[in-house]
N, C-alpha and C positions, 0 to 999 in steps of 0.2 A: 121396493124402490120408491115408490108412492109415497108411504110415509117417510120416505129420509126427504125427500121433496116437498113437502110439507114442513119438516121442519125447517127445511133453510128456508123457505119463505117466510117463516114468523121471524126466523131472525132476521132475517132484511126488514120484516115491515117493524120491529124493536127497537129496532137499530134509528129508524127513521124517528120513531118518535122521542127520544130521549133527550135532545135539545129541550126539547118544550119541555122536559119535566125536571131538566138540572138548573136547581135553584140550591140559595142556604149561599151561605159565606162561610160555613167550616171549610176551615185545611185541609185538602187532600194530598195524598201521596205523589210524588211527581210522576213515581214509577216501582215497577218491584223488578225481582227476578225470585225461580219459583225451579222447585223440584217435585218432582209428582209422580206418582204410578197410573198405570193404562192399562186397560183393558178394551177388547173387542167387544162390542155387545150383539152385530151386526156386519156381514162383511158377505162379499162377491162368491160366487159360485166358483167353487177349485181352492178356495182357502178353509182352514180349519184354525179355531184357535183365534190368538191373538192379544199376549198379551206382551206386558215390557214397561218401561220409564221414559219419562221426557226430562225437559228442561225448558224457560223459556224466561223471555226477561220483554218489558213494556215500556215505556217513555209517552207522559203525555204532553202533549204541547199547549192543549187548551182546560177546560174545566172537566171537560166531557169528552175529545178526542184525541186520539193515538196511537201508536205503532206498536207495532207487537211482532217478534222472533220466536219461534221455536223448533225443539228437536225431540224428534220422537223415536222411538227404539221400539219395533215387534215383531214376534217372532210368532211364522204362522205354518203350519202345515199347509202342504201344496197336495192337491189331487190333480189328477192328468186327468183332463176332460179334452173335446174335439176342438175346444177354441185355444186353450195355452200349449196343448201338443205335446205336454211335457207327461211325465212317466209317476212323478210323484217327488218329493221331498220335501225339504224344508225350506223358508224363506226367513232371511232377519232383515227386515223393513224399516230402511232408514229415510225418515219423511221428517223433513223441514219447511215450514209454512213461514212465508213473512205477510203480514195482515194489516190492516185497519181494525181500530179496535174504538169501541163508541162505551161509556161507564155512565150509571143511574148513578150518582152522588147522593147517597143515603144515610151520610153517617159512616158508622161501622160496619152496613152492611152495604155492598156495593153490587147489586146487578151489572152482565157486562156481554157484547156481543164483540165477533170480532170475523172476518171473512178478508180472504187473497190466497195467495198462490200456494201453492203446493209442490215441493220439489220429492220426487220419490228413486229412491233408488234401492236395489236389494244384494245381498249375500244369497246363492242360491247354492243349495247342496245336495244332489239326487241321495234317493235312499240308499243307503251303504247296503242291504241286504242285495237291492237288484245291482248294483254294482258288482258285489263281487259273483252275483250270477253268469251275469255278462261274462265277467271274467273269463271264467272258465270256456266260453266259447271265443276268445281273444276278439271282445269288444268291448269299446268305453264307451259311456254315456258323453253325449258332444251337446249339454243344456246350458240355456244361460236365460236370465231375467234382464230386460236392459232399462235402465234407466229412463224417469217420464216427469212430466210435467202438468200439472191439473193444479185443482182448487179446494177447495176450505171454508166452513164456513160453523161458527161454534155460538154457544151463549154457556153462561155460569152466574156464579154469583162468587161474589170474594168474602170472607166473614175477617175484617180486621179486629186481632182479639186485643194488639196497643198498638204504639203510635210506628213501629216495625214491625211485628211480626204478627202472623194471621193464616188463614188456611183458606181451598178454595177447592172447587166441582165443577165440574162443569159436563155439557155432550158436546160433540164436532162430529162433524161429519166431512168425510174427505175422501172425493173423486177423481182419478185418475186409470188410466189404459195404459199400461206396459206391455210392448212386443217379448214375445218369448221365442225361442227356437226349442224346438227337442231332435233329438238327432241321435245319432250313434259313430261310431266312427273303430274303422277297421283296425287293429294294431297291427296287423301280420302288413297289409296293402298300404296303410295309414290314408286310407281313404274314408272321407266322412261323408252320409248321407241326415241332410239337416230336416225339417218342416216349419215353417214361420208360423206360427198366433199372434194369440193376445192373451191376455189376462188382464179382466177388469180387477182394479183397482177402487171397491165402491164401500169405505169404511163408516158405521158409526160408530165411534171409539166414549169411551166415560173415563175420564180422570179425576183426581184429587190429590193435595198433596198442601205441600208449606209454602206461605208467600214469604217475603223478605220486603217489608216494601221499603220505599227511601223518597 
């Protein structure tokens, strides 16, 4: 946790300096949109895994700053630990960040930080094995992951290979707390006994993929 904290401080303090360093009168792109793969490199206690695709699209308004959307798709194994309560499955992690985004004007190759919000929400699906366990003692698993709200905070570089199209890398790191329940629930009584958590949500993710710039 230390070192993912660390890095978002260097990209804050990157970020800060980049005015001072955007100079030149070449053309730059006003904006891209970008498809890409992701992977987990780094993630919370009770997740395993973690990989998937994004997508995301930038607009700048000045030389150096801008806005930036994206969406992210991962899919991570879940462990039941004492804080999510949960029994074990799977999660498909759908996390959309809208950001500020600050670019090194370099040419064709373009350094780039960018940090905001983080919308997180998941598909969550107990393990089918203990499910149909349960079964046979006429109980449902009664789990669910709910939807949460954190922050984002990334740097890359963008390599523009002509005057549209180009590839790019990057790390982010993305922090958020989703409440969990785990629970069971009677079928014969249809009575449910629940347990409330959490599960941090504490990713460093690595992407790369195609830009489109415009």
């Amino acid at each position: 946790m230390k070192k993912l904290r660390a890095f978002a401080l260097l990209v804050v303090a990157f970020a800060l300096t980049l005015p001072a360093h955007a100079q030149g009168t070449n053309p730059l792109p006003r904006g891209n949109v970008s498809g890409f793969g992701v992977f987990t490199a780094s993630a919370s206690d009770g997740l395993d895994g973690g990989t998937g695709f994004g997508v995301s699209g930038a607009v700048f308004f000045a030389r150096v700053w801008g806005v930036e959307g994206g969406y992210r798709r991962l899919g991570f194994d879940v462990i039941g630990t004492d804080d999510n309560t949960l029994e074990g499955g799977t999660l498909d992690a759908n996390i959309i960040t809208l950001n500020l985004i600050a670019r090194l004007p370099r040419g064709s190759v373009q350094p780039f930080v960018s940090g905001g919000v983080a919308f997180v929400s998941g598909d969550y699906a107990t393990d089918a094995t203990l499910v149909q366990q349960l079964a046979q003692f006429n109980l449902t698993p009664a789990e669910s992951f709910e939807s949460t709200v954190g922050f984002n905070v990334g740097g890359g570089v963008d390599f523009q290979a002509t005057r549209s199209i180009g590839f790019f890398v990057e790390g982010r790191f993305i922090a958020a707390t989703a409440d969990t329940v785990g629970g069971l629930t009677d079928d014969i009584t249809q009575v449910t006994a629940t347990t409330d958590g959490t599960q941090e949500m504490n990713l460093f993710t690595v992407a790369g993929g195609i830009r489109i710039f415009f």
